[in-house]
N, C-alpha and C positions, 0 to 999 in steps of 0.2 A: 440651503439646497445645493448651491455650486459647489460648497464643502465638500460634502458628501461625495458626487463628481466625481470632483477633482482627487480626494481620497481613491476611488474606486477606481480611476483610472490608473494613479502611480498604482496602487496592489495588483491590478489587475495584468498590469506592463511589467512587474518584477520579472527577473528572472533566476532561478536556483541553480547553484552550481555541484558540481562534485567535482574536486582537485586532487591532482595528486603531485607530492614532495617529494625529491628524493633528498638524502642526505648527504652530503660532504665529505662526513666524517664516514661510512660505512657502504656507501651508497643504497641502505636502505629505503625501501620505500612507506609513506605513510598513505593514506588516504581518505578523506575526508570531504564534508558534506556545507556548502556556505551560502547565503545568500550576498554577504561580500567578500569574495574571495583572496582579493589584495589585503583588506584590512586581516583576515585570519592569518594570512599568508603573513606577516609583520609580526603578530602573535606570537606564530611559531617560531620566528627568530628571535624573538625579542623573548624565550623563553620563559611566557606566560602561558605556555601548552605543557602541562604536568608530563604526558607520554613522550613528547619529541623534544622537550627541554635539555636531553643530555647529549643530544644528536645534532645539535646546530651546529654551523649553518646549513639552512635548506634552499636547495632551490626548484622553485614549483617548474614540472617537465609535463604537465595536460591539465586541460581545462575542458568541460563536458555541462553545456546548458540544458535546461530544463526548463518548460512553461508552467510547470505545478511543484510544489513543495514533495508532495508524493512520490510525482517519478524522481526524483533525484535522489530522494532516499531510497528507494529501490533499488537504483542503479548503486549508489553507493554499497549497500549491504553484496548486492551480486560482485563487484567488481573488490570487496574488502576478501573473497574465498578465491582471486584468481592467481594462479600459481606466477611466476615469475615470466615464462615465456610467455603466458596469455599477457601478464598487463603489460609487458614490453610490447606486444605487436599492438593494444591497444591506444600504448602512449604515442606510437606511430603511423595511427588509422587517420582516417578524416574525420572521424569523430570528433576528433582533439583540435578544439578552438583556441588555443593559447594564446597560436601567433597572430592569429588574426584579432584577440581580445587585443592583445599589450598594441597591435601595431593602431587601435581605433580607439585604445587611454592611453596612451603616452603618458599622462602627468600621471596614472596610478600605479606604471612600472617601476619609477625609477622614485 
């Protein structure tokens, strides 16, 4: 029974991300959808990511939480058709948790 719980409680407390990369090489942007964002974000460098594999190094410039798997994917799809000047003012809004993520994992930025 406290299994269960305790189960329901970490799922329940998740939270889902949409990230966005830019790249080094191009300053291309990607963006993408995680439930761990650092760990994906390692991926990408570490060119286990087929699409951004030829484009590393990345370095992630917004972070955007979610309480459901849903809205994040939603957000994702809206924000994968926004032209360049929208996701620029995006990556620049209050929406974007980044700094306040890395400044509250320390040990997952670096």
């Amino acid at each position: 029974m406290w299994g269960l719980f305790l189960f329901y409680r970490i799922a329940y407390a998740m939270n889902y991300y949409v990230y966005i990369i830019q790249s080094q090489v191009d300053s291309s942007f990607y963006k993408g959808f995680s439930a761990q964002p650092f760990s994906r974000f390692q991926q990408h460098n570490n060119g286990e990511a087929a699409y951004t594999s030829s484009k590393i190094p990345w370095n992630p410039v917004a972070l955007f939480s979610f309480g459901t798997k849903t809205e994040a994917l939603i957000f994702e799809k809206k924000v994968k058709k926004y032209d360049h000047k929208r996701l620029t003012s995006l990556i620049n809004s209050d929406k974007n948790v980044l700094n306040s993520f890395l400044s509250s994992n320390d040990n997952l930025a670096g």
